[in-house]
C-alpha positions in Angstrom: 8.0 -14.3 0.6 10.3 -12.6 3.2 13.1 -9.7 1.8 16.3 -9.8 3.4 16.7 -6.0 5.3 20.4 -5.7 4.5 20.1 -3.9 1.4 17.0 -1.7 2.2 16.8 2.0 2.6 16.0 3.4 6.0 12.9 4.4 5.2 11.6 0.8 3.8 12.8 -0.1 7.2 10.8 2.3 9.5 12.8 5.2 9.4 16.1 5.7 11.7 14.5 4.9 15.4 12.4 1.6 13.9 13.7 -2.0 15.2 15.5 -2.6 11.8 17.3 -0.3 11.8 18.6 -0.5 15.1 19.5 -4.2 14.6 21.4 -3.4 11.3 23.4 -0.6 12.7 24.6 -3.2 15.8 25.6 -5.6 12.9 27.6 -3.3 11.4 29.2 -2.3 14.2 29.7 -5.9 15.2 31.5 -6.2 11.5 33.8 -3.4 11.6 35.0 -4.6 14.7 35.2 -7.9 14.0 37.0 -7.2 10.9 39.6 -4.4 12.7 40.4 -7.7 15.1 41.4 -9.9 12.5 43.7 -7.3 10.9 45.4 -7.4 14.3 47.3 -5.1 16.4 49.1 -5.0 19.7 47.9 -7.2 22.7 46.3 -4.4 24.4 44.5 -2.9 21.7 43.2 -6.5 20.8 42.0 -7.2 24.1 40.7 -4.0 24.4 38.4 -4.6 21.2 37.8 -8.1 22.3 36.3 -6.6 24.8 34.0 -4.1 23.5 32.7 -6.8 21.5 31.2 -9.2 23.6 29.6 -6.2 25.7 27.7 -5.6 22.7 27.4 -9.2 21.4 25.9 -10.4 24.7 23.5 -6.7 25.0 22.2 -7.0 22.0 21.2 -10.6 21.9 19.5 -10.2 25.4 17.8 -7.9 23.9 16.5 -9.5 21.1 15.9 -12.7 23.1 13.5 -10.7 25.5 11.8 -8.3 22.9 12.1 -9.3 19.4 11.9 -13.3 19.5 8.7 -13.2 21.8 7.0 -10.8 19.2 8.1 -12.9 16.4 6.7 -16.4 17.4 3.5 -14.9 17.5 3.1 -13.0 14.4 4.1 -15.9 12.0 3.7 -19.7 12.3 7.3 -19.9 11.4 8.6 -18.1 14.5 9.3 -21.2 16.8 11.1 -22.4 14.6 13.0 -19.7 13.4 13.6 -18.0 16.8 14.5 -22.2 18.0 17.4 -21.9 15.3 18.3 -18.4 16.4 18.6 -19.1 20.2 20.6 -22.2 19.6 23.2 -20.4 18.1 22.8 -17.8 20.5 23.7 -20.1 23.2 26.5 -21.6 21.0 27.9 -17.9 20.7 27.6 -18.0 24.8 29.5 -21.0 24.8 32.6 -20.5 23.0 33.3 -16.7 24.3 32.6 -18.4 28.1 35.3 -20.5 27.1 37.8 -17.8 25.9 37.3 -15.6 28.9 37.9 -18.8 30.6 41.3 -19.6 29.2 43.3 -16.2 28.5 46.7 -18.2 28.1 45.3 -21.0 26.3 46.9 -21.3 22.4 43.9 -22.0 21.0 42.5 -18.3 22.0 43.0 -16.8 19.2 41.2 -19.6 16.7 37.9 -19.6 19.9 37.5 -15.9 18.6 38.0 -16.9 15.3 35.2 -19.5 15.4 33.1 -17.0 17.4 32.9 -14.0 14.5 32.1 -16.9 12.1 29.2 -17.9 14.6 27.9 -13.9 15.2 28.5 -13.5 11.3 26.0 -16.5 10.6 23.5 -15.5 13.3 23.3 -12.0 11.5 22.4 -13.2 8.5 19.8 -15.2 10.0 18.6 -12.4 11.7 18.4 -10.2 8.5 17.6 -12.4 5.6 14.8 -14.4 7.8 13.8 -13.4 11.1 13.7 -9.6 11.2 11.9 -9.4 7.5 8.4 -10.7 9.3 8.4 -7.7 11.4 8.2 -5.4 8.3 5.7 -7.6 7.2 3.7 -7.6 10.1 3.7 -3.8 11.6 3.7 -0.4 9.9 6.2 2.2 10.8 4.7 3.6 14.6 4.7 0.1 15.8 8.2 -0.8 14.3 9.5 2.3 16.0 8.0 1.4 19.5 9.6 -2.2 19.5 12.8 -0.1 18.8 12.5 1.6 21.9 11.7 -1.1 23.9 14.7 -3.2 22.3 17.1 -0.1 23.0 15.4 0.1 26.5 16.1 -3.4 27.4 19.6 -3.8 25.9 20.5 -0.5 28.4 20.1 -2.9 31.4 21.4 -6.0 30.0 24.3 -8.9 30.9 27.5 -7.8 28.8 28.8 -11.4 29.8 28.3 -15.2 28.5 26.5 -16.6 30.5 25.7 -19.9 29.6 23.7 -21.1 32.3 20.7 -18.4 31.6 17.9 -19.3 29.9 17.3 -18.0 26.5 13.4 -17.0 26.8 11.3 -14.9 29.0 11.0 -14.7 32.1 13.5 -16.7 33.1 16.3 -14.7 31.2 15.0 -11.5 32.3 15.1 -12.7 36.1 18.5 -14.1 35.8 19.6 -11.3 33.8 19.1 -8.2 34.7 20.6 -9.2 38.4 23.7 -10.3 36.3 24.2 -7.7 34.3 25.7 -5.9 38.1 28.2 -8.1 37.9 29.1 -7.7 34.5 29.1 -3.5 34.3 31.1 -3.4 37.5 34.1 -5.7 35.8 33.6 -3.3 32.3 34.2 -0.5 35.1 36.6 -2.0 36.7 39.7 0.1 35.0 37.8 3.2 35.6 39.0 6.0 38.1 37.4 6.6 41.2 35.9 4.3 44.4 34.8 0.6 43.4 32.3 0.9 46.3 30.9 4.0 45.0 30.2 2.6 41.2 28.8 -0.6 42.6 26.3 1.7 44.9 24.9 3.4 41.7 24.9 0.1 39.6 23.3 -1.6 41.8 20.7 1.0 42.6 20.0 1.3 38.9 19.5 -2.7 38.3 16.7 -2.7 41.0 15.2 0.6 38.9 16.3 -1.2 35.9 14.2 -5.0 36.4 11.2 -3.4 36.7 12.3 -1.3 33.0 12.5 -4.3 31.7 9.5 -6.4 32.9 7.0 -3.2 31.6 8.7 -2.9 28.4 8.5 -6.6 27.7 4.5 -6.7 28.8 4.1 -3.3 26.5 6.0 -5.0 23.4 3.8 -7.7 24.0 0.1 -6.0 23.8 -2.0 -6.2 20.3 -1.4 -2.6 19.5 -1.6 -0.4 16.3 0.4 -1.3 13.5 
């Protein structure tokens, strides 16, 4: 029988740097902000949140859908199905924001978002009450704490975008992806001081640097190793 991580202490979890632990703190973030939205505010500062959370919606469930989900379907039987559920309402998630971006003036804005935080807020408990639990079942401590890496590695180089043409599984996510997440740090950029040209230079010099990241983290992740 599987026990939810949400109410366990870090050290249950792995300690600080382990995979669980990462993935609760990002779902608490992803709540206070979600909650500080629907309090309101003015335009600005609501776009402005808005903002910051679908860059970390969108990094974190790359991340999870090129590290974690992979890992997961082959230490229980369970996982395709689990991970199945999971991506669909991943892609649902993708659907709806693409949507809002794609309509700024639209009335109905404000109830997309709305239907999006109840979408993320489902998907986390998901994640915590079913998914992530077979990982503490399956690997010690070391091993949690290396997947943590490589998830924190990955999510470093990820889209910050919907994108709901990209697939949700290796490696077709992580070819598409890591070429669009250019695109996507250049337009969080884009208020920034200082030459456009010059940011998209170094962006664009890290993704090439940043592919290859990805494609040895997800072949490392994916070794028997120590548990």
């Amino acid at each position: 029988m599987t026990i939810s991580i949400t109410h366990r202490d870090s050290a249950e979890l792995g300690g600080g740097g382990s995979i669980l632990m990462r993935q609760r703190r990002d779902h608490a973030r992803l709540d206070t902000m979600m909650n500080r939205w629907l309090a309101g505010g003015t335009d600005e500062e609501l776009d402005a949140l808005w903002q910051d959370i679908i860059q970390l919606v969108f990094s974190h469930a790359f991340a999870e859908e090129t590290v974690l989900w992979p890992v997961l379907r082959r230490v229980t039987p369970r996982g395709e199905e689990l991970t199945a559920r999971v991506e669909e309402e991943h892609q649902a998630i993708n659907d709806l924001v693409a949507r809002v971006e794609r309509s700024p003036d639209d009335p109905r804005r404000a109830e997309w978002i709305r239907q999006a935080f109840g979408l993320v807020r489902q998907d986390i408990r998901d994640e915590e009450d079913e998914l992530l639990p077979y990982l503490r079942d399956a690997f010690g401590d070391r091993r949690l704490r290396r997947i943590g890496a490589a998830w924190e590695t990955v999510r470093a180089t990820a889209p910050t975008r919907p994108h709901p043409g990209v697939p949700r599984r290796p490696p077709g996510n992580a070819l598409r992806g890591v070429l669009l997440s250019v695109f996507d740090r250049l337009r969080d950029l884009a208020p920034a001081g200082g030459p456009v040209a010059r940011r998209a230079s170094l962006i664009a010099s890290g993704a090439v640097g940043a592919a290859a990241v990805v494609f040895c983290v997800v072949r490392a992740v994916r070794r028997p190793g120590r548990r």
